[in-house]
C-alpha positions as CSV (number, residue, x, y, z in Angstrom):
1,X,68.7,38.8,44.4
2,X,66.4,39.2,47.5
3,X,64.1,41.5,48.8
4,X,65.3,43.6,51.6
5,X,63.7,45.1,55.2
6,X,63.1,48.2,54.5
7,X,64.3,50.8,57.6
8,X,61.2,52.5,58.8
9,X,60.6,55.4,60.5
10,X,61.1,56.7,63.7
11,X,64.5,54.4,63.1
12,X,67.4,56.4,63.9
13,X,69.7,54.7,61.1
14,X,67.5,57.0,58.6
15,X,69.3,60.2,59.8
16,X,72.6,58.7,58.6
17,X,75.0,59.9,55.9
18,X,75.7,57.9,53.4
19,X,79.0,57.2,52.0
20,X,80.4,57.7,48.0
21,X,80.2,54.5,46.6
22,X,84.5,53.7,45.6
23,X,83.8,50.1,44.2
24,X,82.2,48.6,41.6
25,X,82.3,45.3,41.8
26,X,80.1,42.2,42.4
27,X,79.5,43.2,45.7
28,X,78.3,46.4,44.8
29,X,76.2,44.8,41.9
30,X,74.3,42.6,44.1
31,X,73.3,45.6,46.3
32,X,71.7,47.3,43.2
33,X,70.0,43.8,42.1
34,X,69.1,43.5,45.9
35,X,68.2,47.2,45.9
36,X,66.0,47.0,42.8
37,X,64.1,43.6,43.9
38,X,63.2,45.5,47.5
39,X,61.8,48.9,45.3
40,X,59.5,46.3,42.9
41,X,57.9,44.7,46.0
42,X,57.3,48.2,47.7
43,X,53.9,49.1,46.7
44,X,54.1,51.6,43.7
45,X,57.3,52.7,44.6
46,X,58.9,55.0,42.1
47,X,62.2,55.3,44.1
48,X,64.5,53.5,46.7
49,X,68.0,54.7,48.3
50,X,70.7,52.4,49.7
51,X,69.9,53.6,53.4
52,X,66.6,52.9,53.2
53,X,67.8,49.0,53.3
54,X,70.7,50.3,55.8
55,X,73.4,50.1,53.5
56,X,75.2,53.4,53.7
57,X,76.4,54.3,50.0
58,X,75.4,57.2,47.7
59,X,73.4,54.9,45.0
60,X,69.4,56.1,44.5
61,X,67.3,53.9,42.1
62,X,64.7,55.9,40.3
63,X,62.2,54.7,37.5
64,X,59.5,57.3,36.5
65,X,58.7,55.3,33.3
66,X,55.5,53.9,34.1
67,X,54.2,57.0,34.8
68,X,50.7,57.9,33.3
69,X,51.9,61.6,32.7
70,X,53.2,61.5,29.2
71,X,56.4,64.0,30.8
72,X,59.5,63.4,29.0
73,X,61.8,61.6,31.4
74,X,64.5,59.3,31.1
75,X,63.1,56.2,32.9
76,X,65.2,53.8,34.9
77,X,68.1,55.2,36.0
78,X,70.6,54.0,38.6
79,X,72.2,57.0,40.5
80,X,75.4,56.6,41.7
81,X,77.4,59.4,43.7
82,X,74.5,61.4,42.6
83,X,74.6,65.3,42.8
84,X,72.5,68.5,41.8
85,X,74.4,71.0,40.4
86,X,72.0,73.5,39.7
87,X,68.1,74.0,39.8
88,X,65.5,76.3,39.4
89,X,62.0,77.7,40.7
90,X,60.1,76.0,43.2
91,X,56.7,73.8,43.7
92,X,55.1,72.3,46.3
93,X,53.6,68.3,45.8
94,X,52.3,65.5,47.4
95,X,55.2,63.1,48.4
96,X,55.3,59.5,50.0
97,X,58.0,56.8,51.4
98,X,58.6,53.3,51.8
99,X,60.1,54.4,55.1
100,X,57.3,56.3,56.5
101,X,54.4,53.7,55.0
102,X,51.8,55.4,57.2
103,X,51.7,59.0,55.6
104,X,52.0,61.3,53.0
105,X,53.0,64.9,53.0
106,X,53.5,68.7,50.8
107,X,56.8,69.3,50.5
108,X,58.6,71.9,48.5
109,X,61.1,71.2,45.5
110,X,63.0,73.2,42.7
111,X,60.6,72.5,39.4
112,X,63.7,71.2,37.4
113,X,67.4,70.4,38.3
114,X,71.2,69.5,36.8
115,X,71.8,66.0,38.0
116,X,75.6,64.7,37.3
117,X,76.3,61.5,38.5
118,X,77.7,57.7,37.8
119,X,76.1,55.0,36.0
120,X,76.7,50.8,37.6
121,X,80.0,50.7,35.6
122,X,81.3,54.5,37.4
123,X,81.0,56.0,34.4
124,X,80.0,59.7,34.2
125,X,76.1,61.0,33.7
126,X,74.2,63.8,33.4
127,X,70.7,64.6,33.3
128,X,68.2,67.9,33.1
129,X,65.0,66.9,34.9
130,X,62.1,68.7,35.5
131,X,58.5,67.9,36.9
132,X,57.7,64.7,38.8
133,X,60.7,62.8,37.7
134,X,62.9,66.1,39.5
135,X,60.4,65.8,42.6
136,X,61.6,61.6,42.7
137,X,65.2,62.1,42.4
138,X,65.4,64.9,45.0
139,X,63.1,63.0,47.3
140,X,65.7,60.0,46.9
141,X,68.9,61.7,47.3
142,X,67.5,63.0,50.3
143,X,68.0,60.2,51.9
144,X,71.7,59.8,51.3
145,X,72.2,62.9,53.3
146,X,70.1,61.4,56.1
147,X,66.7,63.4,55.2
148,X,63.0,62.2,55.3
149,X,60.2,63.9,53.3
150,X,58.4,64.9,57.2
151,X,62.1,67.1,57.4
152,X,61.2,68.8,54.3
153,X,57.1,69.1,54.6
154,X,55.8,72.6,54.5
155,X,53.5,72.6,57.7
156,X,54.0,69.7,60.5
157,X,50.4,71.1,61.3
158,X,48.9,70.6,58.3
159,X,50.7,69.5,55.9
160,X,51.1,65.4,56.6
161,X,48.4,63.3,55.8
162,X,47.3,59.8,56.9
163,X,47.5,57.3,53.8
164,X,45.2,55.7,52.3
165,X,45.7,52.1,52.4
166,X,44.2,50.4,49.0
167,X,43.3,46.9,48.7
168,X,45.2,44.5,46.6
169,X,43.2,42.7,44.0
């Protein structure tokens, strides 16, 4: 496993789309091992998607388990070939990015969403989400189709906001 460079905005590569993932072998194991490692070291990262390391496959890592809203979730999960298939209502929240480390920004998402997907072995999932853990995956899947949070905020003018940068102790 190793930590990867994580592609930052303005980078063009971030626009890309991403590719179904068609193997699952040890190659594409290491990428979720490598994948993982990279979203541990990010500071209080939630999420990470292949492209954000520029590797160009639908796969999304999301773990809302550690959350301090006691929301029922389903924790770690490994997206592969992720889709939404249906989703309802709408809310605006406060969303951040490994890959633009310098702001924050409102952005509107549906409140709750059908997720069907694959698992790391390709086998079939599905998942009803709702809440924060439907504002991470949507935020993540985004980038697979070449989307940042800043293409999704609700006011360039005043909706993105300089983060705060906390200490480390």
């Amino acid at each position: 496993m190793s930590i990867q460079d994580i592609l930052v905005y303005p980078d063009e590569r971030l626009k890309q789309l991403s590719n179904e993932v068609t193997e699952f072998d040890g190659a594409f194991k290491q990428l979720l091992d490598n994948l993982e490692e990279t979203r541990l070291a990010g500071p209080g990262a939630v999420g990470i998607a292949a492209p954000q390391i520029a590797v160009f496959q639908r796969v999304v890592i999301v773990d809302v388990s550690k959350m301090r809203k006691p929301v029922p979730n389903h924790g770690y999960m490994i997206l592969v070939n992720p889709e939404i298939t249906e989703w309802d209502g709408y809310d605006i929240g406060r969303e951040g990015c490994l890959s633009v480390p310098d702001f924050t920004g409102n952005v509107i998402r549906a409140k709750s969403i059908h997720l069907k997907a694959l698992d790391r072995e390709g086998n079939d999932i599905e998942f009803d989400m709702e809440g924060f853990e439907a504002r991470a995956v949507q935020h993540e899947l985004d980038h697979l189709d070449g989307l940042l949070f800043l293409d999704r905020v609700v006011s360039r003018n005043t909706d993105i906001f300089k983060r705060k940068v906390y200490k480390k102790s």
